[in-house]
C-alpha positions in Angstrom: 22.3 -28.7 108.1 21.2 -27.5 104.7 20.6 -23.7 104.8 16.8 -22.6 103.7 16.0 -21.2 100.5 15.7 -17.6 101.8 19.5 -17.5 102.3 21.4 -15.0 100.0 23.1 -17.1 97.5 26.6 -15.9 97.0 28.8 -16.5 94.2 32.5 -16.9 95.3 35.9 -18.4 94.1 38.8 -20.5 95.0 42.3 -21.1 93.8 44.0 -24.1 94.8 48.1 -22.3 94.2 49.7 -24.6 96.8 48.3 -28.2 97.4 48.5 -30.9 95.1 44.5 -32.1 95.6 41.9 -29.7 97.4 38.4 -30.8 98.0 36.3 -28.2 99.1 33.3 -29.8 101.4 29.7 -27.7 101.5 27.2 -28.3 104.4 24.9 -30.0 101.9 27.2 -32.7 101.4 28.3 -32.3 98.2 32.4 -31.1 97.1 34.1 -29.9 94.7 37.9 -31.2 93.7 40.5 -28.6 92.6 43.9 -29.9 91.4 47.1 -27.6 92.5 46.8 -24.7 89.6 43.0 -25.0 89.2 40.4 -22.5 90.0 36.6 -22.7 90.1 33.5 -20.3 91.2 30.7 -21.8 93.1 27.4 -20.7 94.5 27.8 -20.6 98.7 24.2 -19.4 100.6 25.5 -16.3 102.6 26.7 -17.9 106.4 27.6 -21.7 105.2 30.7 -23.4 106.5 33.0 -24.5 103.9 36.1 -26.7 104.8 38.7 -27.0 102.5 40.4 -30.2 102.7 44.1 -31.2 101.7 44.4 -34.6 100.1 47.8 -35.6 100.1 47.6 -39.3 99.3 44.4 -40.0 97.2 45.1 -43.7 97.2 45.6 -44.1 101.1 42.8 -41.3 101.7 45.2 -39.2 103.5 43.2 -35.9 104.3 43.6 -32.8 106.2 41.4 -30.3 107.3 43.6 -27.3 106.4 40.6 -24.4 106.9 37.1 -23.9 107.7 35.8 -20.7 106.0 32.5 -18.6 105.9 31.1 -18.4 102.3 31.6 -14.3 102.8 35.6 -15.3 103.4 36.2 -16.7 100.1 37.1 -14.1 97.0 34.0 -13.0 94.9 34.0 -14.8 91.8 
């Protein structure tokens, strides 16, 4: 479900420290891909579910669901 425009847009930021390929997947579909060491802000709509997802093998497509997060739980950025 794609939140209406009269959601607060939030900007907020992630740091992938740990996993070797993170993929962070919005409600709208769409994700972003943070190698281990990488960082990125992103725009979140205040109340959207964001799962960050470890992929371990990218060739296989071996995933895992390591967290599903609030945009308000993620570090302003």
């Amino acid at each position: 479900m794609v939140r209406p425009p009269s959601a607060r847009p939030l900007r907020r930021r992630y740091l992938n420290a740990k996993y070797p390929l993170v993929v962070l997947r919005f409600e709208d579909g769409h994700e972003i891909q943070l190698r281990r060491g990488d960082g990125k802000s992103f725009d979140a709509y205040a109340g959207e579910t964001i799962k960050v997802v470890v992929v371990w093998d990218a060739s296989a497509g071996d995933r895992e669901v390591i967290a599903v997060m609030k945009a308000e739980q993620f570090e302003e950025g």
